[in-house]
C-alpha positions in Angstrom: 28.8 -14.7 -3.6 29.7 -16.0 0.0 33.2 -15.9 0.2 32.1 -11.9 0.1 30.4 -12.1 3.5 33.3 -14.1 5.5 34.9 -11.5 7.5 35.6 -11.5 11.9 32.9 -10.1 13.5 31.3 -10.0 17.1 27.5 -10.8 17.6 28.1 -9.0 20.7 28.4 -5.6 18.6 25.7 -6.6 16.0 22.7 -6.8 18.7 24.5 -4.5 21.1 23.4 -6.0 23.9 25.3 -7.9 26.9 25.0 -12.1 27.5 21.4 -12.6 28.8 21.9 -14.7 32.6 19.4 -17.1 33.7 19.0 -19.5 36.2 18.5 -23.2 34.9 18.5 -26.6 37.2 20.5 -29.0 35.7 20.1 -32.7 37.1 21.5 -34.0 40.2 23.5 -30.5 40.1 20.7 -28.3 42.0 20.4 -24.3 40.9 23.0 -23.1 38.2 23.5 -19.7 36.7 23.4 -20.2 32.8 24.1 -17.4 30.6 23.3 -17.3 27.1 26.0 -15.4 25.6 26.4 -13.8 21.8 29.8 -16.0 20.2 32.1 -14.7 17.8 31.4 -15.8 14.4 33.7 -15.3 10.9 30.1 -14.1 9.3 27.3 -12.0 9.1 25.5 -14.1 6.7 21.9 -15.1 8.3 22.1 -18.9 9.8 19.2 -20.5 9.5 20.2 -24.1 10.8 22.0 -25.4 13.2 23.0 -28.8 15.0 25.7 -31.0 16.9 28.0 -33.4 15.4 30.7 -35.9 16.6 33.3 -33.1 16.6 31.4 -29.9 18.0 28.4 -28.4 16.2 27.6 -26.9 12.6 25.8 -24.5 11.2 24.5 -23.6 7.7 23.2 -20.2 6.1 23.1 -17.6 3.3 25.5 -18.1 0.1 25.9 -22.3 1.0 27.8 -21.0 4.2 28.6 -24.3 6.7 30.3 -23.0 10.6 31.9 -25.5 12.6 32.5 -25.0 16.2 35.0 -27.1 17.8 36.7 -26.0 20.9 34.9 -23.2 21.7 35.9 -21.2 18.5 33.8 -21.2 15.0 35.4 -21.6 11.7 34.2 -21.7 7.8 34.2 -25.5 6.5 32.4 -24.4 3.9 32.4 -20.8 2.2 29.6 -21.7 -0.6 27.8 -25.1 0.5 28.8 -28.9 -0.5 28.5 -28.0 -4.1 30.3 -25.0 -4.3 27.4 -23.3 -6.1 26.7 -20.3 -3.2 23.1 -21.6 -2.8 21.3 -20.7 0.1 21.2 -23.8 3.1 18.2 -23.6 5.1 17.9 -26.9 6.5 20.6 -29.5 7.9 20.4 -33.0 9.8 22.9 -35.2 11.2 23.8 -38.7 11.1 23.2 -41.0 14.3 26.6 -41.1 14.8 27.3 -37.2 14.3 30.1 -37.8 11.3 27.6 -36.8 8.5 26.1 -33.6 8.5 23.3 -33.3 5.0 22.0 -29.9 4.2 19.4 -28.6 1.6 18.5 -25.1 0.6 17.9 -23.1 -2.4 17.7 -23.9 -6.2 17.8 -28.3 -5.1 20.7 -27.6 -3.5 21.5 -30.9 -1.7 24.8 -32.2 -0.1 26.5 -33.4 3.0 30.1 -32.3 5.3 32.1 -35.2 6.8 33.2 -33.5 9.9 35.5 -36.2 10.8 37.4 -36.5 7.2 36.9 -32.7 6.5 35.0 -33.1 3.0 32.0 -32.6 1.6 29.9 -34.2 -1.5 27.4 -32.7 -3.5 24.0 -34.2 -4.3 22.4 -31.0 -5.8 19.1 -31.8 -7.9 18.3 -35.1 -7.4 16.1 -36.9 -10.0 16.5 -33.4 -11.4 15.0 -31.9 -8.9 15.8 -28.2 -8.9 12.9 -26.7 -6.4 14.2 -25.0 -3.1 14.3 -27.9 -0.3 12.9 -26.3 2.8 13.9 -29.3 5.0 16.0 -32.1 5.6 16.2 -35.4 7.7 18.4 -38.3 8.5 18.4 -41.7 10.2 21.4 -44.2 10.6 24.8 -44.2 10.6 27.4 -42.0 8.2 27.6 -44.0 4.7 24.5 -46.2 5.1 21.9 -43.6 6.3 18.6 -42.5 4.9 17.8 -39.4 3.8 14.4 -37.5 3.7 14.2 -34.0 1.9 10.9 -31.9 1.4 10.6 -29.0 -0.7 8.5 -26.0 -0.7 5.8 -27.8 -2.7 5.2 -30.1 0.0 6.7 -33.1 -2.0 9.3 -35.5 0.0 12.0 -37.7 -1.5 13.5 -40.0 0.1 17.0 -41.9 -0.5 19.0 -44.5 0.9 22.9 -44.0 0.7 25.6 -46.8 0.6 29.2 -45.0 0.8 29.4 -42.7 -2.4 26.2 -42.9 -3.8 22.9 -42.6 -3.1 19.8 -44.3 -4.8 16.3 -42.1 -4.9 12.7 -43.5 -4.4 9.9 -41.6 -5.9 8.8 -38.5 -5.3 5.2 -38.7 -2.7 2.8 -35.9 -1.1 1.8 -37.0 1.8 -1.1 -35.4 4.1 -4.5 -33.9 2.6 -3.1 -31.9 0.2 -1.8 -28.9 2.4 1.0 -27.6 2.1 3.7 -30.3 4.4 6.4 -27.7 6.7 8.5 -29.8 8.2 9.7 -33.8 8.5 11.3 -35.6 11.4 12.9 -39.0 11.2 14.0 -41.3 14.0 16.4 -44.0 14.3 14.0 -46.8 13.6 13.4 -44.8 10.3 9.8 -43.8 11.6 8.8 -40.3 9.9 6.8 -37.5 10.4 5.4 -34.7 9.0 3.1 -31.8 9.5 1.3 -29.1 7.7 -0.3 -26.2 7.4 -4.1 -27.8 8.2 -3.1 -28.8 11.6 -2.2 -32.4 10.3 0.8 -34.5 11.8 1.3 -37.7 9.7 3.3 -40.7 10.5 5.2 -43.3 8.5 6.5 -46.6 10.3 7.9 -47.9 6.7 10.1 -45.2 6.0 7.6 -43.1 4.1 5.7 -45.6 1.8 2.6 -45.2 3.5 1.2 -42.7 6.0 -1.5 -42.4 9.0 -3.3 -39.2 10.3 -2.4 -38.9 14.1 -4.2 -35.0 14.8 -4.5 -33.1 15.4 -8.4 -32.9 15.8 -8.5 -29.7 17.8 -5.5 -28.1 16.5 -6.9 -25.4 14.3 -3.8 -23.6 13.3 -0.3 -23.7 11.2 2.4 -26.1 12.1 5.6 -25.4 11.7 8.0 -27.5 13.3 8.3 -31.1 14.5 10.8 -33.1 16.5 10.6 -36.6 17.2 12.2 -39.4 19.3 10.2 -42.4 18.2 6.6 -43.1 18.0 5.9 -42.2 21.6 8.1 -39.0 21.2 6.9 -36.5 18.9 6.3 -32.7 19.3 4.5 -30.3 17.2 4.9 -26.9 17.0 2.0 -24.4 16.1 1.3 -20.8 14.8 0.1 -19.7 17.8 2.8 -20.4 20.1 1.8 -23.5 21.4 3.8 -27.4 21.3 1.8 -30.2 21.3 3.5 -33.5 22.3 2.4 -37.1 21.3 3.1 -39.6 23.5 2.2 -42.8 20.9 -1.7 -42.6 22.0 -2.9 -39.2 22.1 -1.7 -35.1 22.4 -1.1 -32.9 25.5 -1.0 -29.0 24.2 1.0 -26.2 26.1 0.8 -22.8 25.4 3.8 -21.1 25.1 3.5 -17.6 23.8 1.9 -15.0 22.0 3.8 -15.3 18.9 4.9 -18.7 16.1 6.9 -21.2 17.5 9.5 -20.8 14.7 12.4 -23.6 16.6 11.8 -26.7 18.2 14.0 -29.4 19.2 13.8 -32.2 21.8 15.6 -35.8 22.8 13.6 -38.2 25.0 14.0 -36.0 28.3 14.3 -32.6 27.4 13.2 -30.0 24.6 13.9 -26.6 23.8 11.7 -24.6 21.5 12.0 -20.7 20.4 9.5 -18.1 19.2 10.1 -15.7 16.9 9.5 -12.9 19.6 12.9 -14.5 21.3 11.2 -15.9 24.1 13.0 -19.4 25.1 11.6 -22.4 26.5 12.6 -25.7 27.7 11.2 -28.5 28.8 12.1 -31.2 31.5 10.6 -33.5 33.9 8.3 -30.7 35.2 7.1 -29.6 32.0 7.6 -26.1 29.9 9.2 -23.3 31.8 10.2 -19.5 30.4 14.1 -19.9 30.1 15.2 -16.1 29.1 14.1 -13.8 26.4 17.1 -13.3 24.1 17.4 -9.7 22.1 14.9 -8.7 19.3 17.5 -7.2 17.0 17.7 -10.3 14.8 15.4 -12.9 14.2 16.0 -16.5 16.0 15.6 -19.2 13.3 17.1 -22.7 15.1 18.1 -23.6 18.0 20.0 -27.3 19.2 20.0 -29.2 22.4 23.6 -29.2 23.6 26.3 -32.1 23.9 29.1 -33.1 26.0 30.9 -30.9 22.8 28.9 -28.2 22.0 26.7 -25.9 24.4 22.9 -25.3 23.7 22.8 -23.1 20.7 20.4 -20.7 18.7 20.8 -19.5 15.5 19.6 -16.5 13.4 19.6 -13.8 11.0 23.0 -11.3 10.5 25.4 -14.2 11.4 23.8 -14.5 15.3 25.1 -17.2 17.0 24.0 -17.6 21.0 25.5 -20.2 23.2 24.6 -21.2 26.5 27.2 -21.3 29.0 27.3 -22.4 32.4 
């Protein structure tokens, strides 16, 4: 169970290697020395997502395990997920106003952490839904948001909440009948999906019916996407390349020689990850190498950072990376 895995322990020991410096220009504040350095983390339970919130940034893992950060320090909120039930969370998405954080993982587990009021409600197995959901996405603010949740069948549901509850729309498989990887939503409830046929699909009705926007000469396994709004959208690939849709058509950038497994982006900037720990980001000048972080343990997320949190990557064995400047 996961209260078993909660102990103190140093990433710094686990990968056994020291903080990784860089050099990064940051906006109007010229060349900065960036370091991304391993955090101490009260787990060594594998992370697979992470994100920022109103209060700091979260994280959610093996056994239904949820990290805060706050100032600088991470704690457990939640020892065994929003249920209680130990279920493994592989997938979390955040209100627009960073109060709600929804997870989903293993066995329909399904749920969401108030980070402001410290409590959590469990929504495991809706319309008796008991399949593993493999990812998650919100739009709107905390108590009125919509939800999106896809499973490993490729089948989406979407639901509306309105304070405690939430009401359920049918279940729909949208694309060409391959298998869907990933979902984005964006604040104007526009969503998108892609697969593993090179399709990205977009909804502007907040998933009652979908379009086909490429990607023609694609050719390979997505298996990520982020998106802004419908002239925002990236795509990441198999082959370590990003596509990015600007509302008309797709620009591609090869990245590296391994999967893309992490990508996340706002309108300006993106960062993405591959699963060789090569990091990228992207800015006004387009993709740059940012570091390679250590190959001990796997990256499996990464977030942009806040005026809150720092720019932070997730991963197997409890590895938490933070950027610091």
């Amino acid at each position: 169970m996961g209260r078993d895995r909660i102990h103190r322990r140093t990433v710094l020991t686990a990968i056994g290697v020291a903080a990784v410096s860089v050099s990064a220009s940051l906006a109007g504040c010229g060349e900065t020395t960036a370091e991304w350095t391993p955090a101490t983390v009260p787990t060594d339970a594998t992370l697979y997502d992470v994100g920022t919130t109103a209060t700091g940034a979260v994280a959610v893992g093996e056994d239904g395990i949820v990290l805060t950060r706050g100032d600088e320090s991470w704690t457990v909120a939640l020892p065994n997920g929003p249920g209680g039930t130990a279920d493994t969370l592989r997938s979390l998405a955040v209100t627009n106003n960073g109060r709600a954080v929804w997870a989903a993982g293993d066995s329909g587990a399904l749920g969401l952490y108030d980070v402001v009021a410290d409590q959590a409600v469990d929504f495991s197995a809706p319309k008796e839904m008991t399949s593993s959901w493999t990812a998650v996405a919100v739009a709107g603010l905390a108590g009125e948001e919509r939800i999106t949740a896809l499973n490993g069948s490729g089948e989406l549901l979407h639901g509306q909440r309105d304070g405690t509850s939430v009401e359920w729309a049918e279940v729909i498989e949208p694309g060409t009948g391959s298998s869907v990887t990933d979902v984005a939503i964006t604040p104007l409830s526009y969503v998108y999906t892609v697969d593993t046929d090179g399709g990205a699909f977009e909804s502007r009705d907040g998933g009652d019916t979908w379009t086909r926007i490429g990607i023609d000469a694609a050719a390979v396994d997505f298996d990520a996407v982020a998106a802004v709004d419908s002239g925002a959208v990236s795509v990441a690939g198999g082959d370590g390349t990003v596509w990015n849709y600007n509302g008309v058509g797709w620009s591609r950038a090869s990245l590296a020689e391994t999967a893309i497994t992490a990508l996340v982006r706002n309108r300006y900037d993106a960062l993405a990850i591959a699963s060789s720990g090569d990091l990228f980001e992207r800015d006004f000048d387009g993709w740059t190498t940012q570091t390679t972080l250590p190959a001990q343990n796997d990256p499996l997320a990464i977030t942009l950072g806040t005026s809150r949190a720092p720019e932070l990557v997730v991963g197997e064995s409890g590895m938490v990376i933070e950027r610091q400047y």
